[in-house]
PLY file of the C-alpha trace (Angstrom):
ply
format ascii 1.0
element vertex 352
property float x
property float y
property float z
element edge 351
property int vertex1
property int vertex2
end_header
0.00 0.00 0.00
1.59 3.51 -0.73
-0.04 6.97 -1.23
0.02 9.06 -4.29
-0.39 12.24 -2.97
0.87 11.97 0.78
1.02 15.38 1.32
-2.50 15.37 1.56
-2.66 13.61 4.59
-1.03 16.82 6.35
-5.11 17.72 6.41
-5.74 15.10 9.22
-3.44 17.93 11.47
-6.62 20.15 11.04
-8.85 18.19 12.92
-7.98 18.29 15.95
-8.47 22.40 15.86
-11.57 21.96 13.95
-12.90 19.79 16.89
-11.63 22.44 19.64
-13.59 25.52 17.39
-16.94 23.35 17.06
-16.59 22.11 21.67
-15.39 26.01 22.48
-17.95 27.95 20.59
-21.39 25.80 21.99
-22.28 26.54 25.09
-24.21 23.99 27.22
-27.92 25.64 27.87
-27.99 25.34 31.35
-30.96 26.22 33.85
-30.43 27.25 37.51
-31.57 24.59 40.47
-30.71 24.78 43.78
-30.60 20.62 44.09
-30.13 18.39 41.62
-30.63 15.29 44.05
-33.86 14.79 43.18
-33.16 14.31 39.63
-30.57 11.35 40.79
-33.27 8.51 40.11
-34.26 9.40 36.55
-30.57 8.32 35.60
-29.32 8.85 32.18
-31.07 8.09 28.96
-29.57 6.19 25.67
-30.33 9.24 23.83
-28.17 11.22 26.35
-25.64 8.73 26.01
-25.23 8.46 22.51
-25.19 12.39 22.22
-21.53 12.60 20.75
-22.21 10.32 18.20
-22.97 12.39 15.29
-19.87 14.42 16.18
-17.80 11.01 16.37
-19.28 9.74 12.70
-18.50 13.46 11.40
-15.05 13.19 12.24
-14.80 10.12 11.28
-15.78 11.20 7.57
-13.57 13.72 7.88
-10.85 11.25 8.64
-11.83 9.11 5.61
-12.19 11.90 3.11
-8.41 13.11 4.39
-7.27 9.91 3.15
-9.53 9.07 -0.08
-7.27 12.27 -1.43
-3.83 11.10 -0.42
-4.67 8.66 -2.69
-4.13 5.32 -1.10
-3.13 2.39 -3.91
-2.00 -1.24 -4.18
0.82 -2.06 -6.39
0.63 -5.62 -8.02
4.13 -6.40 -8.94
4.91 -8.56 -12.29
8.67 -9.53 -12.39
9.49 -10.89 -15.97
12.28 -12.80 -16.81
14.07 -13.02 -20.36
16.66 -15.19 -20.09
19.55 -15.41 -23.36
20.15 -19.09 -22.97
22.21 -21.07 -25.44
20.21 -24.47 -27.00
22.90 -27.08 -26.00
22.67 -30.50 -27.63
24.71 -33.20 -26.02
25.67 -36.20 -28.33
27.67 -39.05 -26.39
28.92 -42.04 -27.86
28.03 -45.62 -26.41
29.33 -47.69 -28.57
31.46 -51.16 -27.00
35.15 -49.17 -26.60
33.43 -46.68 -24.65
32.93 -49.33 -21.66
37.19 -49.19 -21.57
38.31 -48.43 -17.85
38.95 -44.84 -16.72
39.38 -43.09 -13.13
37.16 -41.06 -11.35
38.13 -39.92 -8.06
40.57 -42.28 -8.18
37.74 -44.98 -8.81
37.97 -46.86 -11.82
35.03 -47.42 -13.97
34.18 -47.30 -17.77
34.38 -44.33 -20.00
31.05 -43.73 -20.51
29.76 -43.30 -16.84
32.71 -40.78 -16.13
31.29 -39.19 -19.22
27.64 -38.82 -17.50
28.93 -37.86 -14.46
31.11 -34.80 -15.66
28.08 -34.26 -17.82
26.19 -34.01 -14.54
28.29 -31.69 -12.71
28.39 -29.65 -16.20
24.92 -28.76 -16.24
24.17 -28.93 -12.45
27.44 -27.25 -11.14
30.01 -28.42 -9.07
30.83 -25.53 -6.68
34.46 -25.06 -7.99
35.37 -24.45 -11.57
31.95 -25.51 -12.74
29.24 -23.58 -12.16
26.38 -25.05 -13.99
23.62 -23.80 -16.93
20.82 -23.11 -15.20
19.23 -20.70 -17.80
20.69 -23.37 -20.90
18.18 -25.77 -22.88
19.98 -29.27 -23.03
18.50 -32.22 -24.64
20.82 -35.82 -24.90
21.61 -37.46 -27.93
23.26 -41.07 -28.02
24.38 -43.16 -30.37
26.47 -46.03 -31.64
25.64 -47.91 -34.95
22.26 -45.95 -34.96
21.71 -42.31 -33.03
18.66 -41.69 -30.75
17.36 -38.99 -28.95
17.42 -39.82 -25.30
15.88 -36.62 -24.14
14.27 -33.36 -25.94
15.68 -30.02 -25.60
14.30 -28.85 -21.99
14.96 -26.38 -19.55
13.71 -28.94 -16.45
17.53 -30.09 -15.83
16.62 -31.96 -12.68
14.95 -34.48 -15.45
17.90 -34.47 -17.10
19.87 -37.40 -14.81
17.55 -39.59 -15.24
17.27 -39.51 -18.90
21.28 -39.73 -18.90
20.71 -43.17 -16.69
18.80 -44.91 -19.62
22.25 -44.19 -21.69
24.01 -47.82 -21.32
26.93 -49.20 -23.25
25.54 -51.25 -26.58
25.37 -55.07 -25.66
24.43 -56.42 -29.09
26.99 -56.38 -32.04
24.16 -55.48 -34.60
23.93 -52.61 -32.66
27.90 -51.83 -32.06
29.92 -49.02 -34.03
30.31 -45.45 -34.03
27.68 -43.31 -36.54
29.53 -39.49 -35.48
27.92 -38.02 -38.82
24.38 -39.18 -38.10
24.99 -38.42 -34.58
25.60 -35.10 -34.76
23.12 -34.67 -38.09
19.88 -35.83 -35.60
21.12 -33.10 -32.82
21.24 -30.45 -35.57
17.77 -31.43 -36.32
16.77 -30.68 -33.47
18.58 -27.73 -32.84
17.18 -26.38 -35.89
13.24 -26.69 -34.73
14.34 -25.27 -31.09
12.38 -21.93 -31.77
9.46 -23.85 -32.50
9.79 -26.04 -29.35
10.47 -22.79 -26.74
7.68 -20.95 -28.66
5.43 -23.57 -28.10
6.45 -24.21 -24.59
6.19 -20.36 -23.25
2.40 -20.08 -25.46
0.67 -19.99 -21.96
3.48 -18.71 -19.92
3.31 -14.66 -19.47
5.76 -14.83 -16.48
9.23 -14.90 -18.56
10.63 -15.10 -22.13
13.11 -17.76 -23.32
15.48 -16.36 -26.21
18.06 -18.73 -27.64
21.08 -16.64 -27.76
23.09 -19.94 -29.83
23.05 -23.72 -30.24
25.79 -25.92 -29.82
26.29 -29.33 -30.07
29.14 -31.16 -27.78
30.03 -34.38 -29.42
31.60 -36.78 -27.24
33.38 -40.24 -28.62
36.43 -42.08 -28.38
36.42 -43.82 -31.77
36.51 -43.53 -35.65
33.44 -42.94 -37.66
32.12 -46.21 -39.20
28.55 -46.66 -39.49
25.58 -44.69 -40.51
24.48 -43.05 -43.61
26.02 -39.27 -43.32
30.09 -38.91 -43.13
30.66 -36.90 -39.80
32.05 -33.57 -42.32
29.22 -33.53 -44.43
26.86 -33.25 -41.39
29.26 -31.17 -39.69
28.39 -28.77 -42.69
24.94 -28.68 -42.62
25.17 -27.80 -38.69
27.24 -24.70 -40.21
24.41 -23.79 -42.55
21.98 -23.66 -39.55
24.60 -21.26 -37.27
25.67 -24.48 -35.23
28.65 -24.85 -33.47
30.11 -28.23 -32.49
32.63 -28.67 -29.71
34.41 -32.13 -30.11
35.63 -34.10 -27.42
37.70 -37.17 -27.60
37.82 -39.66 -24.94
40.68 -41.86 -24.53
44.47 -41.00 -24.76
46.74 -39.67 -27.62
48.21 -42.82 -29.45
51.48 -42.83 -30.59
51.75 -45.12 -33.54
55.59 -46.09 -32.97
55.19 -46.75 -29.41
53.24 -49.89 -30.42
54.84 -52.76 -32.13
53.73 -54.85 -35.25
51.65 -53.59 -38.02
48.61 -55.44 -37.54
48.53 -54.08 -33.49
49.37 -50.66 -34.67
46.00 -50.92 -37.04
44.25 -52.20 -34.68
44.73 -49.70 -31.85
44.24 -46.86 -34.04
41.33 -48.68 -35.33
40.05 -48.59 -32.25
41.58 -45.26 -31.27
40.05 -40.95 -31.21
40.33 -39.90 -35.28
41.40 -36.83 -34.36
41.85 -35.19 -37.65
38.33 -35.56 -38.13
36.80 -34.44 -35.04
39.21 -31.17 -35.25
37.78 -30.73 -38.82
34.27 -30.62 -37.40
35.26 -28.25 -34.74
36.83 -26.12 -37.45
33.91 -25.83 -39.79
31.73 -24.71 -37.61
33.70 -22.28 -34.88
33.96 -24.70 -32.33
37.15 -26.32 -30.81
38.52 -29.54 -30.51
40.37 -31.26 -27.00
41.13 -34.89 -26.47
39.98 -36.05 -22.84
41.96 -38.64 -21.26
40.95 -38.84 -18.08
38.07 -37.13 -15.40
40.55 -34.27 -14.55
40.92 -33.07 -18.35
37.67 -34.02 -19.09
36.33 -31.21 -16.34
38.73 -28.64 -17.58
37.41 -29.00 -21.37
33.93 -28.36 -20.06
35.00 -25.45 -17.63
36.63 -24.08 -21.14
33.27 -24.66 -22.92
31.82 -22.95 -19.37
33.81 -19.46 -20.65
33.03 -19.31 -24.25
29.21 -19.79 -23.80
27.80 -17.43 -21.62
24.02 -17.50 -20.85
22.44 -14.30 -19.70
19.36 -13.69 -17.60
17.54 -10.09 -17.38
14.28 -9.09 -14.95
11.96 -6.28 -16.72
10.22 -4.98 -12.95
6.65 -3.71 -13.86
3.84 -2.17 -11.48
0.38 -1.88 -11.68
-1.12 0.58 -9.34
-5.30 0.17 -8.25
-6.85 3.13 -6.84
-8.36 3.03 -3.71
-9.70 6.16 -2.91
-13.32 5.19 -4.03
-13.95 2.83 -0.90
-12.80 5.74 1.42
-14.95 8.71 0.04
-17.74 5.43 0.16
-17.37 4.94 3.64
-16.93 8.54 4.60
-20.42 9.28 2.55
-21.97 6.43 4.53
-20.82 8.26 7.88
-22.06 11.26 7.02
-25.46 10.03 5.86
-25.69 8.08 9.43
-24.76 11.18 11.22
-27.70 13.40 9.06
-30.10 10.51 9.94
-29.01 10.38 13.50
-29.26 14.34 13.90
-32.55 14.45 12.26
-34.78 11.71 13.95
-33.32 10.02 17.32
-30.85 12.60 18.25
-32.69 15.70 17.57
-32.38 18.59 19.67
-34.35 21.18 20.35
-34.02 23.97 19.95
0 1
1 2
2 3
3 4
4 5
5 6
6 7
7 8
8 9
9 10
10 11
11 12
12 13
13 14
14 15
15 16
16 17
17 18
18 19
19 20
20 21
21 22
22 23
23 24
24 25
25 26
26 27
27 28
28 29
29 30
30 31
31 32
32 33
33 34
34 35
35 36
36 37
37 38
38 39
39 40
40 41
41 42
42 43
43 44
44 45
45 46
46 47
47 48
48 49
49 50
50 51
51 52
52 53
53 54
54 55
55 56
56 57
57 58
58 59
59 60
60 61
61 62
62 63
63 64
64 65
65 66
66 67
67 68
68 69
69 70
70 71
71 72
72 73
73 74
74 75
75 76
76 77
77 78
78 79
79 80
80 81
81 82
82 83
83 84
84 85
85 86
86 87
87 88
88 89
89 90
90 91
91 92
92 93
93 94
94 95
95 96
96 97
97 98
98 99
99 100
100 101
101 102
102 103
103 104
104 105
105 106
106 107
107 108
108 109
109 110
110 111
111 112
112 113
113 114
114 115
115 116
116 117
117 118
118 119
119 120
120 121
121 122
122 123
123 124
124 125
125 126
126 127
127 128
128 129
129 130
130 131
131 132
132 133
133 134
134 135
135 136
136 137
137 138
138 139
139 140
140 141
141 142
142 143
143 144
144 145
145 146
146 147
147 148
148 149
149 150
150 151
151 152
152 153
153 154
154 155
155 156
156 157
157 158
158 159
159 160
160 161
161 162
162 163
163 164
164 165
165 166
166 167
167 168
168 169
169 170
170 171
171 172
172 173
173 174
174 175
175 176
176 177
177 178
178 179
179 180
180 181
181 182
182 183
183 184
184 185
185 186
186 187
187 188
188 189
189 190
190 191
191 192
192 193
193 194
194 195
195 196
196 197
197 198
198 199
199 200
200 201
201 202
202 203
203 204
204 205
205 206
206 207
207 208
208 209
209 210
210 211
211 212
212 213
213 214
214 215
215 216
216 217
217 218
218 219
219 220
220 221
221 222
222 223
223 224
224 225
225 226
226 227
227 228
228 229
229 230
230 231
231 232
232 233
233 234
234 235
235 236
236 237
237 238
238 239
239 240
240 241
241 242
242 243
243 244
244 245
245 246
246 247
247 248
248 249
249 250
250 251
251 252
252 253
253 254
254 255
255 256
256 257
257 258
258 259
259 260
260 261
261 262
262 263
263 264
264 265
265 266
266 267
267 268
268 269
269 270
270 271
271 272
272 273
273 274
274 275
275 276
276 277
277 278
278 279
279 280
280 281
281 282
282 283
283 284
284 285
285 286
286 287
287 288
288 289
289 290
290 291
291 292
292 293
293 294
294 295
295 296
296 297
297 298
298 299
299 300
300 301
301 302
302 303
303 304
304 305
305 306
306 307
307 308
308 309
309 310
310 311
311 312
312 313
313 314
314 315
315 316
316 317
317 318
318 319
319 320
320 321
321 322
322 323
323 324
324 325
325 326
326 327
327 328
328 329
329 330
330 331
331 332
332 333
333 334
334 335
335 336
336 337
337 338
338 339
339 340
340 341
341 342
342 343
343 344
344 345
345 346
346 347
347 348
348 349
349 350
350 351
């Protein structure tokens, strides 16, 4: 509640020498009586008793009107918030090689689950160099012969572990290898209809206002492109055309072919190893950058390096809406007044 016109209220100071004017200038009519004892018994009527009253309702009114013109109103506040977010797809690979040990707090475990947990303290925070993306869509793309989408662009992040929980490493060899182009071609898919998504999303919503500031995919494998139908540069090109940048990640450590001996073992490891030339070409066609993970440590530092180049921004438009009150005062204070007219003119009349 606030006042418009406060100043106003510097009338209710008046009163009080209004009321000592109207008590000074009437004069009690008075008769002389030697003894009043034997008026004692009568006692005192209602009438008598209630003889202020119409003074009491006047001021009242008085009181009322005083404040009717300061004013008085009730501000509804409406806070809106337009957050610049960044559409973040996250494509993981879970093909067999991804189930290879790695540590995590000096627990060893497979690739992939040190994977979802950085992922985890990516998007959540981890109160150090991680601070999460609270105002960031993120939707989960896996894939390994074949890609699926594990979870739709959302802004609901505490979903988001869950979905990442259903993410398992392959267990049939139909469904084993590594499809990076058709990976990353379904998460610029559905990149691309984002708009249409938050737009749909925010119809009914008048409290805030999603903008996607940029999308970005974060592609995240340890092997070679073999399987699928699009080669990982050609899709890599037509998330350029659609403004989307791709930040490549590769799990595993940096093979040196002449550290491993025989032909056939040197194949096979690299067969088996990051193709680095090709996930630094995707990087490179569409402004994103390319770091080779191979362990949790360096894995958390690439992400705290993604953390600084996409920045999410969040701004609060304040609005007010005012209501008048003033009519329910000068109501009331009308009301008072036609009480005390009544009052003066039937039950509380005086004569003369």
């Amino acid at each position: 509640m606030r006042f418009a016109t406060p100043w106003a209220l510097l009338a209710l100071l008046l009163i009080p020498l209004l009321l000592y004017y109207l008590l000074g200038r009437k004069r009690p009519q008075a008769l002389t009586f030697s003894a009043i004892e034997l008026f004692r018994p009568a006692g005192i009527s209602w009438r008598q008793r209630l003889a202020a009253l119409p003074l009491v309702l006047r001021v009242l009114a008085l009181i009322l009107l005083v404040i009717a013109l300061a004013r008085p109103q009730q501000g509804i506040e409406k806070t809106y918030d337009i957050s610049h977010g960044i559409a973040i797809e996250m494509v993981i690979d879970r093909s067999s090689s991804m189930g290879e040990e790695m540590l995590f707090s000096n627990l060893a475990t497979n690739r992939l689950e040190v994977v979802k947990k950085i992922f985890a303290e990516f998007v959540n925070g981890n109160g150090k160099e991680l601070a999460g993306r609270p105002s960031d869509l993120i939707g989960l793309v896996s894939f390994a012969r074949y890609p699926e989408t594990v979870c739709p662009l959302t802004l609901a992040h505490e979903a988001l572990s869950g979905f990442m929980a259903n993410i398992q490493l392959v267990t049939s060899r139909a469904e084993d290898g590594t499809s990076i182009g058709d990976g990353i071609a379904l998460a610029a898919a559905r990149l691309q209809k984002a708009e249409e998504d938050v737009a749909r999303q925010q119809k009914n919503d008048a409290a805030g206002h999603y903008e996607i500031k940029s999308k970005v995919i974060i592609l995240l494998t340890d092997g070679a492109h073999n399987a699928g139908t699009l080669t990982p540069l050609a899709a890599a090109k037509l998330a350029g055309q659609w403004g989307i940048k791709i930040y490549t990640i590769g799990i595993g450590e940096d093979i040196d072919p002449s550290g491993i001996q025989g032909f056939f073992a040197r194949m096979n490891r690299l067969a088996r190893g990051v193709d680095r030339k090709t996930l630094a070409e995707i990087a490179e066609t569409t402004g994103g950058i390319f770091r080779l993970a191979a362990d949790a440590d360096s894995l958390r530092a690439i992400y705290a390096e993604i953390d600084r180049l996409e920045k999410s921004e969040i701004e609060s438009i304040r609005h007010i809406d005012y209501a008048e009150h003033f009519p329910v005062f000068v109501m009331a204070a009308l009301v008072l007044l036609v009480m005390e007219t009544a009052l003066r003119a039937t039950v509380l009349r005086k004569i003369p």
